[in-house]
N, C-alpha and C positions, 0 to 999 in steps of 0.2 A: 721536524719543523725546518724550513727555509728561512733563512735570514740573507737578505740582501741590502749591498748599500751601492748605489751606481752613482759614480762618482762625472768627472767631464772625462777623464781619459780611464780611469780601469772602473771597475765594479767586485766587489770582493760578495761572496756567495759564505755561506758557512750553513754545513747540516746538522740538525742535531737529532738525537733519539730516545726519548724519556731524560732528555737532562743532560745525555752524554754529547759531548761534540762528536762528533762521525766525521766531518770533511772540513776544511775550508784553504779556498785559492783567492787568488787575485789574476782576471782574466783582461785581457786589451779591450776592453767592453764599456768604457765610456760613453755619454752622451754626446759628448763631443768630436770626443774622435770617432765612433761612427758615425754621426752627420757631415763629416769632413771626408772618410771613407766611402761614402754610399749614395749620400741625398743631396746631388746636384742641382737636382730641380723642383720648383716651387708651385703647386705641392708635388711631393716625391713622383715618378713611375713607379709604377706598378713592377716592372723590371727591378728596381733600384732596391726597393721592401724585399724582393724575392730576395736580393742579394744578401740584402740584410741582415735576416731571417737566417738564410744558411749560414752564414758568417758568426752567429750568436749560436745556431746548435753545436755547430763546429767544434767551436772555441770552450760552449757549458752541458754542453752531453757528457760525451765523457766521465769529467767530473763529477756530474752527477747519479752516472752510472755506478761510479768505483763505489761507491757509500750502498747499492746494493738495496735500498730504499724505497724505490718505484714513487710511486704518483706523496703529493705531500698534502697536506691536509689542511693546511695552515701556511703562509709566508707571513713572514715582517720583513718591511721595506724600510731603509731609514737613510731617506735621502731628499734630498729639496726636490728632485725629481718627483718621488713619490710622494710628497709632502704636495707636489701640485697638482694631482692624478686626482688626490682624494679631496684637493679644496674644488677641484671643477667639480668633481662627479656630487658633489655638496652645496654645487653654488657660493662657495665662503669665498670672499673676497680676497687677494691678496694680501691687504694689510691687516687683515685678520686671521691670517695661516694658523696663528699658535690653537686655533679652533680645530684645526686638523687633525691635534695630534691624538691619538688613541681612537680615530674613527677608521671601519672598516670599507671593505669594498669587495664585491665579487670578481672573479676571473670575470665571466659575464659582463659584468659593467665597464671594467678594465678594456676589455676583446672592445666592447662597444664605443669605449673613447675615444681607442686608439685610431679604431675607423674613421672615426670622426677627423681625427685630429689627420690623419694620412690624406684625405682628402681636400683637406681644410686649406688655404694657402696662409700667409706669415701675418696678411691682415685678418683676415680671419681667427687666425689662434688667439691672438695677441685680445683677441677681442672677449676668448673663453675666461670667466669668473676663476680666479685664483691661480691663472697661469698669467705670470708675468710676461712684458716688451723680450728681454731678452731668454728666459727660460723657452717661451713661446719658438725661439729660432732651433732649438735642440731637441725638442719635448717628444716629437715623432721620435727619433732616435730614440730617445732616452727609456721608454716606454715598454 
């Protein structure tokens, strides 16, 4: 199991396996500092995501290699980022987030938001069901 929490400046990962902890780091992988890093432009290049992208395997391959584990089966997110992924992907309103908590969501749906959201510009996000005015400025990154 993947357990992650992305935080504005790191994002801390921890692996586990039947129970056992196997890994956990804390990587420069925030939502914020990479939208400060990366995403100049609104909505992002297409350039800028590639960068991204490398930037995040770079910095959580590795680690995720050392554990020896391959593909996971399962993640837990536990982060207002994540907490906004699945109130959009649910239509749950912002002020209604605490509706969020213990629902799931596919890589698929996830792949699908993110799309969304990478092409979206800042009024546009800002406008998606359970992503907040300022979350909305980071959400690409965060993602």
């Amino acid at each position: 199991m993947l357990i992650i929490d992305i935080g504005g400046g790191s994002a801390e990962v921890i692996v586990s396996d039947g129970g056992r902890l196997e890994s956990g780091v804390s990587r420069p992988l925030g939502a914020v500092r990479l939208k400060e890093m990366f995403l100049q432009d609104d909505p992002p290049a297409s350039d800028q995501l590639g960068r991204l992208y490398a930037y995040i395997d770079e910095k959580l391959t590795p680690a995720l290699k050392r554990t020896g584990l391959g593909a996971f089966d399962r993640a837990i997110a536990t982060s207002s980022t994540a907490a906004a992924v699945v109130s959009a992907l649910n239509k749950i309103p912002r002020k209604d987030r605490d509706r969020a908590d213990r629902l799931s969501a596919t890589t698929t749906d996830i792949g699908d938001l993110e799309n969304f959201l990478a092409k979206s510009n800042l009024a546009a996000r800002r406008k998606v069901p359970g992503i907040g005015p300022r979350r909305a400025e980071i959400i690409v990154a965060g993602i």
